[in-house]
C-alpha positions as CSV (number, residue, x, y, z in Angstrom):
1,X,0.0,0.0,0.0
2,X,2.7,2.4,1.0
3,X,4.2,1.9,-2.4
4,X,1.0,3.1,-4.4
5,X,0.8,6.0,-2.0
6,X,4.1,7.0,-2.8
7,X,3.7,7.0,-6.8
8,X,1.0,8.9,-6.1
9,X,2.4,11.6,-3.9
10,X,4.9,11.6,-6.6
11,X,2.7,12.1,-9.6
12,X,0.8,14.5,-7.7
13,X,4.1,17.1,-6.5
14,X,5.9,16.5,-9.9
15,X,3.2,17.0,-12.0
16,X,0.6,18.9,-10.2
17,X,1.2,22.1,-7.6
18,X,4.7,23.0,-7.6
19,X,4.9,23.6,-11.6
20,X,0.8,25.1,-11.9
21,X,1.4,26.7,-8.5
22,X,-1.6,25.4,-7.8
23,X,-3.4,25.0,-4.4
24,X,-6.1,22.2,-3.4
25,X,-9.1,23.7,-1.3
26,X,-9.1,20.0,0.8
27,X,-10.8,19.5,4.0
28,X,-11.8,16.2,5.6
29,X,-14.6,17.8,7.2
30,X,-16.5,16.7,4.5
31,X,-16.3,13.4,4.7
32,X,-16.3,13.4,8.9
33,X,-19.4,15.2,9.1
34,X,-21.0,13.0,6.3
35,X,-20.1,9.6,8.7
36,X,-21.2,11.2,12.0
37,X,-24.7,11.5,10.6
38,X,-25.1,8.3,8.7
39,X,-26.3,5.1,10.8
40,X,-26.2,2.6,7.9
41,X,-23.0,1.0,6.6
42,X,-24.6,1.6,3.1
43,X,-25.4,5.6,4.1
44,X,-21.5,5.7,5.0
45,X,-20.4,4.3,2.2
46,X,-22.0,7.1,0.2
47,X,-19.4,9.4,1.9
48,X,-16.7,8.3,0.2
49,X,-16.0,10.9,-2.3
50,X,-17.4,13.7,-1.1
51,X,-14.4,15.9,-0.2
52,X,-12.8,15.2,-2.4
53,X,-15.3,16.0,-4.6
54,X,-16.0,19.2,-2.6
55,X,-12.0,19.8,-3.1
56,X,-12.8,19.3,-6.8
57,X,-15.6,22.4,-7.2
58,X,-14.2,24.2,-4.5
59,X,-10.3,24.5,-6.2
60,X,-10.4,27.0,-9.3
61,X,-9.5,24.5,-12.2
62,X,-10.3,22.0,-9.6
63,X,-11.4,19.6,-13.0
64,X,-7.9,19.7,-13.9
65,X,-6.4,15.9,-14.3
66,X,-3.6,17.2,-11.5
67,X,-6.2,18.8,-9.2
68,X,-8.4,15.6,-9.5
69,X,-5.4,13.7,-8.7
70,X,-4.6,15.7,-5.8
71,X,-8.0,16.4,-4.3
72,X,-8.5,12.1,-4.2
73,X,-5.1,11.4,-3.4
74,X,-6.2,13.9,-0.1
75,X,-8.9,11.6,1.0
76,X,-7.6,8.5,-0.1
77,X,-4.6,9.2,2.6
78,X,-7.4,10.1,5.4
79,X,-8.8,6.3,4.6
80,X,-6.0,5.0,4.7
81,X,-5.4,6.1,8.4
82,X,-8.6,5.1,9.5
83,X,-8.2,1.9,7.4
84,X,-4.8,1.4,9.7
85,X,-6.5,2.2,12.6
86,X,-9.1,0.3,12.4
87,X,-6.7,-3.2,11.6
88,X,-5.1,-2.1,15.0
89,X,-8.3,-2.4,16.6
90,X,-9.6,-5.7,15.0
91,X,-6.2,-7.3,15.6
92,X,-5.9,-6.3,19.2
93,X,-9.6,-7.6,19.4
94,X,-8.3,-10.8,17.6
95,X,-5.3,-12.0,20.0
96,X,-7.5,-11.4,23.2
97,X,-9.8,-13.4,21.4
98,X,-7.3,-16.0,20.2
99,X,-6.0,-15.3,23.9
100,X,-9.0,-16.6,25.5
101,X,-10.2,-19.1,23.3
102,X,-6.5,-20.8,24.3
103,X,-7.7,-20.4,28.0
104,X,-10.8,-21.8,27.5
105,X,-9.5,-24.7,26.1
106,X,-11.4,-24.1,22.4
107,X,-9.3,-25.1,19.5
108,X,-11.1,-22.6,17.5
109,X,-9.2,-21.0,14.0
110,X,-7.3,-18.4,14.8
111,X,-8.4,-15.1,14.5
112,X,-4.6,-13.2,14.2
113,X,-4.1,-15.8,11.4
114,X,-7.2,-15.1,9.7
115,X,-7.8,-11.0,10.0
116,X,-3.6,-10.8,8.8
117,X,-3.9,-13.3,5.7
118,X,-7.4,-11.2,4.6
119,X,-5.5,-8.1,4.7
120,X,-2.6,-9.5,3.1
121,X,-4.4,-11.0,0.2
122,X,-6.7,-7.8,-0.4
123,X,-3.9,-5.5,-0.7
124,X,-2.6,-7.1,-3.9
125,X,-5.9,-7.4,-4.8
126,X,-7.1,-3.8,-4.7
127,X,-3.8,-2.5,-6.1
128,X,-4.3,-5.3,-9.4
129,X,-7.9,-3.7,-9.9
130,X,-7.2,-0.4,-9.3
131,X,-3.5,-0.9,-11.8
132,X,-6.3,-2.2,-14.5
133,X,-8.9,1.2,-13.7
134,X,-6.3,3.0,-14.9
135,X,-5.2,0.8,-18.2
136,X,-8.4,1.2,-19.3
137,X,-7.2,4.9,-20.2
138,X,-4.8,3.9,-22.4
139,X,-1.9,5.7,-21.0
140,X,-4.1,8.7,-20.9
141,X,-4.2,11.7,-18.5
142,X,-7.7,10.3,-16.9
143,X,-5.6,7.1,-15.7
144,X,-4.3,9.0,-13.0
145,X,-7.6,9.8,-11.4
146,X,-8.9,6.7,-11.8
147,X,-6.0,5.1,-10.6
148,X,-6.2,7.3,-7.2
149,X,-9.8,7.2,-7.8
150,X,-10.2,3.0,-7.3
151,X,-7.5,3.5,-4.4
152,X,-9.4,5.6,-2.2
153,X,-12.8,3.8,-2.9
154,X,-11.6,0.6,-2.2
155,X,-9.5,1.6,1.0
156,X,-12.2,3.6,2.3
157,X,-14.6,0.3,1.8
158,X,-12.0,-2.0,3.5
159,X,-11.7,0.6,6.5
160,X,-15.5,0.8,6.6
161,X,-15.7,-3.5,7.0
162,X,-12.5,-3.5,9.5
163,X,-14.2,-0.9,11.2
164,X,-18.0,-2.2,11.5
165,X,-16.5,-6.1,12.1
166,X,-17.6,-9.3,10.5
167,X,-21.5,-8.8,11.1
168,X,-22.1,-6.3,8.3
């Protein structure tokens, strides 16, 4: 994961801000205040997006393949620290688990095992699908943003599922 966020920091300082001089209008109070008021996993799902796409209208030229770049690659990081967070959480939760299941005497699949193997095969995953969003440009200037564009959905969808747990 770290490696697709730094190509895209890259692509985003090379080719974006420093050579337009260009300045994103990016706040994650979009997105924060959209969660705190939805109670469904599918109404928080629908904030994923939104600021960047506030960053997007709210940045003159903010249409600009750079400035779409940027604006995603903003929120996509935000994800990805919640998405972090929230595999601390579930894997903390996981080795008291495994932890008492081992002092219960239950020989029960371990959770550790489990929630790290998940992770580890939906990383390559997400970066594969997101690799082939952006072929389908051609080597185009849209493949940038629709690279970033798959990242941040996808991460934002994994940190919703670590963060609501295995009954959603």
């Amino acid at each position: 994961m770290k490696n697709i966020l730094k190509i895209a920091a890259a692509f985003v300082s090379f080719a974006a801000f420093p050579a337009l001089g260009q300045s994103l209008n990016y706040s994650d109070d979009h997105t924060a205040s959209c969660l705190a008021v939805g109670k469904s996993l599918q109404q928080k799902k629908a904030c994923i997006g939104v600021s960047a796409n506030a960053c997007m209208e709210d940045t003159p030229g903010g249409f600009s393949t750079a400035a779409m770049t940027g604006c995603l690659d903003h929120e996509l990081n935000w994800w990805d620290k919640r998405l972090n967070a929230a595999y601390r959480t579930r894997m903390k939760q996981s080795k008291a688990d495994d932890a008492q299941s081992r002092a219960d005497g239950i020989s029960a699949p371990s959770k550790v095992k489990s929630m790290r193997a998940m992770q580890q095969t939906w990383i390559p995953y997400r970066d594969a699908r997101c690799h082939d969003a952006a072929a389908q440009f051609g080597g185009g200037t849209g493949a940038g943003p629709a690279q970033v564009g798959c990242l941040l959905t996808m991460t934002a969808e994994q940190a919703l599922f670590l963060e609501t747990g295995p009954d959603m």
